[in-house]
Backbone as CSV, one residue per row, in Angstrom:
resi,resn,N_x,N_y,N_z,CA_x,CA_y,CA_z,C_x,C_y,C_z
1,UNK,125.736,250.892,214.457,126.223,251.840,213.478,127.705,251.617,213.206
2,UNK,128.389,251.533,214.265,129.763,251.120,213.995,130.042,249.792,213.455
3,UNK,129.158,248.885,213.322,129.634,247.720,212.854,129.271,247.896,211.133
4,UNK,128.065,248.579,211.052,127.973,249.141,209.695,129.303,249.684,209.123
5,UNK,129.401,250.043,209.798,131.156,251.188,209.127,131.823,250.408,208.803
6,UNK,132.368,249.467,209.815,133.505,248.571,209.554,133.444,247.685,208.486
7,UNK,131.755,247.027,208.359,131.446,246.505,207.103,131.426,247.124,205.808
8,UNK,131.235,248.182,205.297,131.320,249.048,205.103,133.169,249.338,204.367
9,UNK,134.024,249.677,205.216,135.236,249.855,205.074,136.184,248.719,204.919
10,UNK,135.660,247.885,205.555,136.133,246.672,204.809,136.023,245.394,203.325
11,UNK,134.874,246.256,202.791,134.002,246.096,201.798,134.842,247.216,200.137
12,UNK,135.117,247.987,200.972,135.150,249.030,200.124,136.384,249.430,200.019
13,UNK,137.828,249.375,200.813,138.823,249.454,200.799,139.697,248.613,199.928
14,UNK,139.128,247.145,200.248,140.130,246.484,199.339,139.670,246.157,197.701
15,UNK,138.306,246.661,197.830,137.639,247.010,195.956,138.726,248.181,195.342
16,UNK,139.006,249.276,196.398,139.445,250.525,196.025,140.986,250.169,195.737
17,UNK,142.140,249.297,196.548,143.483,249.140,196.147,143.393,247.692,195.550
18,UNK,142.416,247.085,194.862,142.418,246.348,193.688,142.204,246.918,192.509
19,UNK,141.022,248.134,192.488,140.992,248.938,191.319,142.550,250.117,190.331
20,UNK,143.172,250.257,191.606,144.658,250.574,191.699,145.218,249.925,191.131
21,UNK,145.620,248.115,191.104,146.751,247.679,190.904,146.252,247.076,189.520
22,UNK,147.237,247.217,188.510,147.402,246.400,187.315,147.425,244.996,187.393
23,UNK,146.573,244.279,186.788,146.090,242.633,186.674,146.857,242.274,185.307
24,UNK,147.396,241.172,185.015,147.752,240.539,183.840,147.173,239.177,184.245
25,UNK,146.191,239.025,183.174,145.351,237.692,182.995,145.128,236.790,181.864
26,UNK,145.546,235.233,182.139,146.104,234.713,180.871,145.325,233.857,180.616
27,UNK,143.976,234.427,180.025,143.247,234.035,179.575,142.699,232.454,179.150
28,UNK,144.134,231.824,178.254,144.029,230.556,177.798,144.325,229.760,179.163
29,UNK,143.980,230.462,180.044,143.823,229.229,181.397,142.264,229.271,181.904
30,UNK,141.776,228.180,182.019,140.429,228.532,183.119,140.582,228.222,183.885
31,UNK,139.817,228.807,185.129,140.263,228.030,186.818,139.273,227.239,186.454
32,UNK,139.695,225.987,187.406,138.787,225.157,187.561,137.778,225.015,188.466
33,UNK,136.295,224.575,188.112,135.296,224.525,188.680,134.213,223.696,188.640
34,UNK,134.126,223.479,189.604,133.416,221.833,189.806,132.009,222.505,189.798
35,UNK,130.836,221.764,189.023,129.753,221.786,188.958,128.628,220.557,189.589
36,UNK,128.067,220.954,190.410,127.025,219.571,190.404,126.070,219.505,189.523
37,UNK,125.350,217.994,189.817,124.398,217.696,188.196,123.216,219.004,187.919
38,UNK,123.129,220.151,188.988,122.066,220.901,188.844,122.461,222.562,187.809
39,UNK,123.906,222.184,187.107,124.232,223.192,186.433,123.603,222.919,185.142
40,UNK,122.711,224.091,184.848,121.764,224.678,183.182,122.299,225.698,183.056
41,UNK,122.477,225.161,181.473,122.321,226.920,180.563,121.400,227.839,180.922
42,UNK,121.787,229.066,181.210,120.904,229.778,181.184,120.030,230.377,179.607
43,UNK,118.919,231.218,179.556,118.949,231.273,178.039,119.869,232.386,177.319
44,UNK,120.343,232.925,177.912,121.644,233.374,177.532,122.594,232.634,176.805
45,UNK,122.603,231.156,176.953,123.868,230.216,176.674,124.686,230.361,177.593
46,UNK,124.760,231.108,178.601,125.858,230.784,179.797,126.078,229.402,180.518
47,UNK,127.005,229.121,180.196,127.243,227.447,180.821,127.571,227.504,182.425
48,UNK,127.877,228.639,183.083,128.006,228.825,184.586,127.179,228.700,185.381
49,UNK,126.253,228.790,185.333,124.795,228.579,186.267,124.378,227.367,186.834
50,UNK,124.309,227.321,188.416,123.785,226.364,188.994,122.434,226.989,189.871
51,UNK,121.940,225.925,189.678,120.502,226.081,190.385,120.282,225.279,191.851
52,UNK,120.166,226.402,192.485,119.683,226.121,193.758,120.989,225.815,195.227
53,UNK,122.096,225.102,194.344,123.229,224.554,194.842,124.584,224.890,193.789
54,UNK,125.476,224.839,194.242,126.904,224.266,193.316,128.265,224.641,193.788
55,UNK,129.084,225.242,193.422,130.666,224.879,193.617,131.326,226.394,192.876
56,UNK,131.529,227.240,193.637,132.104,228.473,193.123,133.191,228.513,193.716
57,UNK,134.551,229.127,193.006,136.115,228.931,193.312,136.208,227.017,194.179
58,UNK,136.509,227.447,195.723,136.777,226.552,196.114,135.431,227.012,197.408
59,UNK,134.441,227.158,196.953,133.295,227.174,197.770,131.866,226.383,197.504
60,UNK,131.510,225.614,198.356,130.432,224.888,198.015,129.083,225.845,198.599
61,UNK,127.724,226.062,197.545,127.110,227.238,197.988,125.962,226.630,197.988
62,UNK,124.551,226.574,198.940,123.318,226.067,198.846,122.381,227.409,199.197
63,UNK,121.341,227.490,198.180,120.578,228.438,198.591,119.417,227.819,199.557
64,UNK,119.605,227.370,200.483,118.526,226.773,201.231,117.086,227.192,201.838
65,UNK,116.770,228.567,202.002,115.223,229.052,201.826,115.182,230.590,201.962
66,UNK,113.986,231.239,202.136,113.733,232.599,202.221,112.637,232.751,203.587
67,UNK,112.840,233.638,203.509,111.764,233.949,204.925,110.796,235.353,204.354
68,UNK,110.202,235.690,205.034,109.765,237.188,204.686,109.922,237.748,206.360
69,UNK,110.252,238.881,206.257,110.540,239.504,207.740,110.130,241.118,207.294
70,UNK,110.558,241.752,208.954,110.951,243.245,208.281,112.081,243.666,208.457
71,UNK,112.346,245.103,207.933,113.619,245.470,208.500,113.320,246.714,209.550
72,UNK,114.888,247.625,210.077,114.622,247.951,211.121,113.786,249.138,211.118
73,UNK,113.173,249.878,209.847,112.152,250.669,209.629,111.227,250.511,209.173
74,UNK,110.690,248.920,209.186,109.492,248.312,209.342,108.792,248.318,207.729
75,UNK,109.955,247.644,207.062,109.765,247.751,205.767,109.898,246.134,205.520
76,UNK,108.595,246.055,203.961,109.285,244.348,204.221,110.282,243.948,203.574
77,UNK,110.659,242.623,204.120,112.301,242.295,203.779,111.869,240.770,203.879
78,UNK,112.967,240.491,203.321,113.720,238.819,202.904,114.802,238.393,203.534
79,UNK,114.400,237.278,204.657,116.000,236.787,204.950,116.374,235.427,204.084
80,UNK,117.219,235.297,203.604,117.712,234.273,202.612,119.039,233.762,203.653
81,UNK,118.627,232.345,203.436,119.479,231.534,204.182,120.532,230.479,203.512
82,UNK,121.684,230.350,203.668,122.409,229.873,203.165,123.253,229.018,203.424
83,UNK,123.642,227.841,203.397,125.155,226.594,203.394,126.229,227.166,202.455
84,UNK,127.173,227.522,203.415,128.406,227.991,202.956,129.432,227.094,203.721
85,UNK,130.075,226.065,202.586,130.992,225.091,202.888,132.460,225.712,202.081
86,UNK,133.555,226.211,203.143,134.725,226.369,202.257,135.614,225.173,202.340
87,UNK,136.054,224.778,201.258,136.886,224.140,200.226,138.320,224.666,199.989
88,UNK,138.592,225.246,200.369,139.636,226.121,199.913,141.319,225.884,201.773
89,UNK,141.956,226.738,200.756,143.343,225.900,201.974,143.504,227.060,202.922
90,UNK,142.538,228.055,203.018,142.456,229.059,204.399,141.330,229.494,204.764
91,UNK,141.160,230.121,205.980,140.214,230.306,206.519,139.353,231.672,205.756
92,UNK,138.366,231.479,205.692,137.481,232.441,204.689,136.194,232.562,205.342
93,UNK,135.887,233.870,205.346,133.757,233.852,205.193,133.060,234.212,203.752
94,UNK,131.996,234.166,204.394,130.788,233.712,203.319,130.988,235.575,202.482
95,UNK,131.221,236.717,203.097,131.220,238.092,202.515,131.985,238.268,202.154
96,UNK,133.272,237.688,202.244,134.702,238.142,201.693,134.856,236.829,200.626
97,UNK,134.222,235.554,200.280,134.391,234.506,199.397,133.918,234.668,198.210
98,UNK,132.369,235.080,198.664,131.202,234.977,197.696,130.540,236.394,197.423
99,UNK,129.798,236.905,196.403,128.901,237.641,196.461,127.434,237.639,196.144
100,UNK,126.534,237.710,197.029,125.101,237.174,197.062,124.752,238.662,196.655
101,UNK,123.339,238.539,195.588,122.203,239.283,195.317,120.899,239.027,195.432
102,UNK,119.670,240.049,195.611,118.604,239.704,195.281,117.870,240.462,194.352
103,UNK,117.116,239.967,192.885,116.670,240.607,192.258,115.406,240.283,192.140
104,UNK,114.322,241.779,191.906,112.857,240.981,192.027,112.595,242.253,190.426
105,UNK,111.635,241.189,189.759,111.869,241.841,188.325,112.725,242.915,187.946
106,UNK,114.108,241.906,187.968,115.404,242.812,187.553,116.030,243.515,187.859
107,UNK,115.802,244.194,189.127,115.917,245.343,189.878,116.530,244.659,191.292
108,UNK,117.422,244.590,191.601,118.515,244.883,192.458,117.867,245.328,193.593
109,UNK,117.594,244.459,194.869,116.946,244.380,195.680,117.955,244.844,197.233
110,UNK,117.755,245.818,197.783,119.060,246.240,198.788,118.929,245.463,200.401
111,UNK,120.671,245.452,200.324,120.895,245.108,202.006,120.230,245.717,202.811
112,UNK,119.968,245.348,203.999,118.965,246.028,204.921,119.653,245.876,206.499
113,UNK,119.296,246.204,207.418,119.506,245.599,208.485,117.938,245.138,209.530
114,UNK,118.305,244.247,210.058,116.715,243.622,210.523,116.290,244.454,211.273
115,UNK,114.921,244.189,212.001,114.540,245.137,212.647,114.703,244.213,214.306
116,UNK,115.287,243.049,214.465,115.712,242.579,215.822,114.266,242.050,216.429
117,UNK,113.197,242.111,215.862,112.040,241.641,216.766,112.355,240.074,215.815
118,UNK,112.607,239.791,215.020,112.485,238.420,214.818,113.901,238.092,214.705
119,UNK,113.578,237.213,215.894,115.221,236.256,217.011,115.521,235.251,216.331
120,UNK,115.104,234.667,215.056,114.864,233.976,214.406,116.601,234.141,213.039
121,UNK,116.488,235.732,213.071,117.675,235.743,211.693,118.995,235.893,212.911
122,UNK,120.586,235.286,211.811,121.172,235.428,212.660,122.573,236.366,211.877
123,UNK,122.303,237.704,211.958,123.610,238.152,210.891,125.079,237.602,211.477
124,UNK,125.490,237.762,212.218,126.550,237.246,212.681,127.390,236.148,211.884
125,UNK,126.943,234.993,211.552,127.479,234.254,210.698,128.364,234.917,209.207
126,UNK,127.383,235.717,208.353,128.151,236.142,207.220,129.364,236.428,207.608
127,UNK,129.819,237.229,208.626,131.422,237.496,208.710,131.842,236.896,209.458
128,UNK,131.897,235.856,209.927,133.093,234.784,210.825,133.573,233.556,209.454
129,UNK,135.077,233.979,209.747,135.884,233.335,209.341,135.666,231.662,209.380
130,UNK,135.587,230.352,208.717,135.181,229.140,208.988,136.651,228.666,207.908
131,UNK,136.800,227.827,208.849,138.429,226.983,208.206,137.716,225.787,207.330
132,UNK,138.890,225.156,206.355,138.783,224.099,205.567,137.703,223.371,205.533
133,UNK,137.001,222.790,205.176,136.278,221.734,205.402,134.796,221.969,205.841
134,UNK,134.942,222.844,206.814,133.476,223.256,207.358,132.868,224.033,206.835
135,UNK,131.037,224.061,207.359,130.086,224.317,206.795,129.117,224.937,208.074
136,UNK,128.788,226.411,207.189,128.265,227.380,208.004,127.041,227.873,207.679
137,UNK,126.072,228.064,208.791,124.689,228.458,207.965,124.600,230.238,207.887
138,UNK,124.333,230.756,206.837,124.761,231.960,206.509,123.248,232.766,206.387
139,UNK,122.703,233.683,207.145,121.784,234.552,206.579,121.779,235.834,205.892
140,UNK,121.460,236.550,205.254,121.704,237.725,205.072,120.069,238.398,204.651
141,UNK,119.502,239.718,204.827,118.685,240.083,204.605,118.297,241.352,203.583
142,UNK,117.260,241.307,202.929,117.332,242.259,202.145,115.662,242.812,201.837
143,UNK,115.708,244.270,201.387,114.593,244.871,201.678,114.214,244.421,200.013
144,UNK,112.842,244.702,200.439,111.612,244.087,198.928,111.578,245.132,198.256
145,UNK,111.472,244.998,196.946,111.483,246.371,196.042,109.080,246.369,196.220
146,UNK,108.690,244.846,196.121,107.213,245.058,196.672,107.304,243.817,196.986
147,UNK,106.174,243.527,197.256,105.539,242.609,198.190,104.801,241.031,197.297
148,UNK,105.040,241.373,195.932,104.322,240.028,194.713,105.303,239.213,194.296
149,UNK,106.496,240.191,194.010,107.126,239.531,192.596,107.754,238.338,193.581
150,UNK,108.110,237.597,192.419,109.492,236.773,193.095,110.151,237.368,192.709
151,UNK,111.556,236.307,194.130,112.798,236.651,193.678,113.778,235.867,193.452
152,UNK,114.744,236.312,193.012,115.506,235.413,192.309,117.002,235.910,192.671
153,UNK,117.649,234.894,193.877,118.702,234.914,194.758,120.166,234.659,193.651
154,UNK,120.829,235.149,193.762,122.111,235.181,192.643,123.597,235.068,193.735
155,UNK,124.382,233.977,193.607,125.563,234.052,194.381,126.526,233.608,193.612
156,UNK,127.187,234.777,193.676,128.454,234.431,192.234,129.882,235.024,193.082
157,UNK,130.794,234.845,192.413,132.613,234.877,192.928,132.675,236.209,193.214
158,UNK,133.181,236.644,194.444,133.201,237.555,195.037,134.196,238.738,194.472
159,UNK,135.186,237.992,194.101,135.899,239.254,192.873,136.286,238.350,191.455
160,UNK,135.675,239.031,190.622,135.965,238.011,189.510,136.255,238.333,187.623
161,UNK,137.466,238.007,187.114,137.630,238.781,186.007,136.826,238.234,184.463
162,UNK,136.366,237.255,184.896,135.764,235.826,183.741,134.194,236.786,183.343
163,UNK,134.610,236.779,182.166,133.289,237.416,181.567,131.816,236.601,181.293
164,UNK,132.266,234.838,181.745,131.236,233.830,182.719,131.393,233.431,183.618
165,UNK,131.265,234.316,184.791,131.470,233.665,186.193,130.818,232.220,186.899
166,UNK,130.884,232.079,187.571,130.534,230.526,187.882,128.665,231.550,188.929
167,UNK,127.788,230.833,188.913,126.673,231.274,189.346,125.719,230.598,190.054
168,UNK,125.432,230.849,191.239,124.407,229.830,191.478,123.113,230.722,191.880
169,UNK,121.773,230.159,191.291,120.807,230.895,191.462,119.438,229.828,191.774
170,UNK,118.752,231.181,192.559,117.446,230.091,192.790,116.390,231.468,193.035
171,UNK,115.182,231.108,192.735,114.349,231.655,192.890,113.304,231.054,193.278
172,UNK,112.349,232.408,194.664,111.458,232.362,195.718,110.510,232.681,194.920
173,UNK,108.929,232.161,195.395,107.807,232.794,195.055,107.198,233.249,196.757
174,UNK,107.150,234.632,196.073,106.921,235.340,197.850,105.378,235.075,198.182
175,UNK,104.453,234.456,196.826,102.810,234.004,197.649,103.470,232.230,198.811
176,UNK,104.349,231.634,198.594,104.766,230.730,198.754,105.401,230.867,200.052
177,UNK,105.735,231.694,200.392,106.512,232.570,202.012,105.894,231.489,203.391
178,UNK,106.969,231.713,204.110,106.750,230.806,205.402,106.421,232.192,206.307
């Protein structure tokens, strides 16, 4: 419960004295962002979207598989596993870099916490700090809105003012589940 909090307050504090401070953003600049060959338009026309893999700020992001599990009130859930390589010139994690979603027909699929019988997920990773260069395997879990649809994993820039953020997405078919 207490580690909830802290996640929690550390999540939510520095959203709250960013919403505070005045931004001036100069538009006729783009940051730069490296794409691998697996970036498509979406049908939107959004040119940000990578599939499956790609390169957000100075983070290299792989959606590498799904699991089906439960959580800790025996509800079913999704652990989604992840390669989180930072790129960048300080030490960073995967919750404070990036922001991961799960949507199953459209609908915004919620954090959960596991239910600990399967030794298998490992939360711990999302919040440890990993320096330059290295590459961390990241899980995070999330409860099923049902049990058919797919889903469709979304990891985009963790704070971001670009009205096309950089995106990487992939989508599970849950008859397909390990």
């Amino acid at each position: 419960m207490k580690k909830t909090i802290l996640i929690l307050l550390a999540v939510v504090l520095p959203l709250t004295l960013i919403s505070c401070l005045e931004f001036e953003i100069d538009s006729s600049k783009d940051s730069p962002l490296a794409y691998n060959d697996t970036t498509e338009p979406d049908s939107g026309g959004k040119s940000n979207v990578m599939l499956n893999s790609g390169t957000i700020d100075d983070y290299l992001i792989i959606i590498k598989s799904m699991q089906l599990s439960t959580n800790y009130k025996d509800e079913p859930s999704v652990i989604i596993t992840y390669d989180f390589t930072n790129n960048s010139d300080e030490a960073k994690s995967f919750v404070f870099a990036v922001s991961s979603t799960v949507f199953q027909d459209g609908i915004e699929c919620e954090s959960t916490i596991s239910s600990f019988k399967d030794k298998s997920f490992n939360s711990d990773n999302q919040m440890k700090d990993i320096k330059p260069g290295a590459t961390l395997e990241v899980q995070k879990i999330y409860k099923l809105n049902n049990e058919t649809s797919d889903i469709e994993v979304e990891v985009s820039e963790w704070i971001s003012f670009s009205k096309n953020p950089a995106t990487v997405v992939r989508t599970f078919s849950l008859s397909e589940a390990n």
